[in-house]
N, C-alpha and C positions, 0 to 999 in steps of 0.2 A: 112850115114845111122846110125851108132853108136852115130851120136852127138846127130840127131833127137830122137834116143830110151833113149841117158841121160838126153837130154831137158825132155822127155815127163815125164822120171821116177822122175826127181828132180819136176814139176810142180806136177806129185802124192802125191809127199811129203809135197811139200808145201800146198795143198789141203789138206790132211791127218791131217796137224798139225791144220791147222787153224778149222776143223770140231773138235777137242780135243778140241782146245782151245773153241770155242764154246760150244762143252758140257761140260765144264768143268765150268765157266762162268754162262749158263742155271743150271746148277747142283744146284751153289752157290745162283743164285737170287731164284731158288722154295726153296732152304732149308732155307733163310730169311725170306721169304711169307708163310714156315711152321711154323716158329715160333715166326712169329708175330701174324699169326692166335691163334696159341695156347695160346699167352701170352693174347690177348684179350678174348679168351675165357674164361684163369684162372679167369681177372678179371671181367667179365661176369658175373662166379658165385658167385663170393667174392661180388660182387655189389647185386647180389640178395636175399644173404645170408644176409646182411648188410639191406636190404629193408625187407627182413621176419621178424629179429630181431627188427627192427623199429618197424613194424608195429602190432609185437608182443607187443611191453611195453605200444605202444599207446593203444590199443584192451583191456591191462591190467589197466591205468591209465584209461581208459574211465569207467571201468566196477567200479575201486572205487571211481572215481568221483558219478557216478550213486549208488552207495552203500550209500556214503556220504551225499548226496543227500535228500535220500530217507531219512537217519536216520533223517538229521536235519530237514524236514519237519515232522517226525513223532514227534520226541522230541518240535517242535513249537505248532503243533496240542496240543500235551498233556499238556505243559505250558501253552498253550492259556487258555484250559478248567482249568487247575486247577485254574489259573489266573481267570478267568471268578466267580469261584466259590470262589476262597477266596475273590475275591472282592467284590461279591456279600454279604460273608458273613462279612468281614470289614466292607460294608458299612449299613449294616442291626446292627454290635453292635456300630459303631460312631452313627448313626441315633437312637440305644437307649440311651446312654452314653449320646447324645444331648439334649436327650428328658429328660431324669435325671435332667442333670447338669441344664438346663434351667427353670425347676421347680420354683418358687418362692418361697420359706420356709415362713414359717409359724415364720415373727422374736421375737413375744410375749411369743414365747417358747420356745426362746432363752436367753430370757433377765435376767441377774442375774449373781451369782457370781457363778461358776466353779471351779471344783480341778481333780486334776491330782493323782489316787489311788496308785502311785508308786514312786512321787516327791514330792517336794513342791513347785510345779510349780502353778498359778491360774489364772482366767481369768473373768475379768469382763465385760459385754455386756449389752451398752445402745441402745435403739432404736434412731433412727432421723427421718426416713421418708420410705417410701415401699423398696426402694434399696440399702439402705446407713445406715452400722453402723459402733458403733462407740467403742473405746474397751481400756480396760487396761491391758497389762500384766506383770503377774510377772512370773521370772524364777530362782528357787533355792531361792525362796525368795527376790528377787531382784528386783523394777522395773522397766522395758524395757519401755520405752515411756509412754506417759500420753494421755488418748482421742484421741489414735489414730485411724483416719478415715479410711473407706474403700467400695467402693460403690461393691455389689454385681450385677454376671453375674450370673444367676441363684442360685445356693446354694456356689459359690467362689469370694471371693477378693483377689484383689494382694495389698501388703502393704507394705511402706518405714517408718521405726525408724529412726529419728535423735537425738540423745539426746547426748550431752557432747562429741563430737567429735566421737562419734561411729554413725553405722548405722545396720541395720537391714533389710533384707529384705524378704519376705514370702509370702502366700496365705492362709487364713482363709476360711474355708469350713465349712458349718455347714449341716450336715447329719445323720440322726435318730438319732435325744434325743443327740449326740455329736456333740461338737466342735474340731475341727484340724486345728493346728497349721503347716502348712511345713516350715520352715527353710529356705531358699534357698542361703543365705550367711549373718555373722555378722562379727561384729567387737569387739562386748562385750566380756568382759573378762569373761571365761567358759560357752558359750554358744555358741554350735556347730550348725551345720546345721543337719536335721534330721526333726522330727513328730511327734508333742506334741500330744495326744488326751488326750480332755477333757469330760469325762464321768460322774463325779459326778458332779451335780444340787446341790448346798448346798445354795440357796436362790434369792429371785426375790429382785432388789429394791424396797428400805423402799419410 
């Protein structure tokens, strides 16, 4: 009777331990599965947190792309038009400028001998034909080439000096009652680049 009531009490015990050890066990695996939940939850919000900031800079880059945008279509719009009108008006003073320069001068009252009221620079002007004259000049008293030619485009020639190992080269314009000389590069000894005008008429050929 004694053995059967120590069998029974050591079987309580063994009972006893193994339901401890069971909750002890169960204790440990919910308090991992608490704080695995919690750890995905911190990063839950960290991820949401992280997707709000996103979608904050984007929501901000969008707004000054669209600022951007907007500006450089306005600033186009306005270069167009001023574009529009300054072309308009370029092409309205080339189209008088063209209409100028293209004139044919009147070369019979050009022809003669010219001075320079501030040099002693002079120019003499032969006729040859409606578009093409023909020309001496002198500079500082000097003279630059001899019947040198030059066919006119409206009221200007372009014109090359060779003489003695030098050259000369310029555009002769003949515009109200004067002649102009431009320069455009020499080789002569003190004769620079620059714009003669010839305003004194002091005689027609004899």
């Amino acid at each position: 009777m004694e053995e059967k009531k120590v069998s029974k009490i050591s079987l309580s015990t063994f009972f006893l331990i193994l339901a401890i050890i069971l909750i002890i066990l169960m204790s440990i695996f919910l308090l991992k599965l608490y704080n695995e939940k919690t750890e995905l939850t911190e990063k839950s919000v960290k991820q949401n947190e992280k997707m709000s900031d996103l979608q904050n800079r984007v929501d901000n880059l969008t707004s000054e792309l669209n600022n951007i945008s907007t500006s450089i279509g306005t600033e186009n719009t306005t270069n167009q038009t001023n574009g529009n009108t300054t072309n308009s008006t370029s092409s309205n003073t080339t189209t008088n400028k063209e209409t100028t320069s293209n004139i044919q001068p009147n070369l019979s009252t050009y022809i003669g001998l010219w001075g320079n009221s501030t040099s002693n620079d002079s120019l003499y002007v032969y006729n040859l034909d409606n578009n093409e004259i023909m020309f001496d000049l002198n500079i500082n008293g000097k003279p630059i080439g001899f019947h040198t030619k030059a066919t006119l485009n409206g009221n200007t020639a372009s014109f090359v000096i060779n003489d003695d190992n030098h050259s000369l080269n310029g555009k002769i314009t003949l515009d109200n009652n004067k002649i102009m000389i431009n320069i455009t590069d020499s080789t002569f000894d003190n004769v620079t680049k620059g714009t003669i005008t010839f305003s004194n008429y002091l005689g027609s050929q004899n």
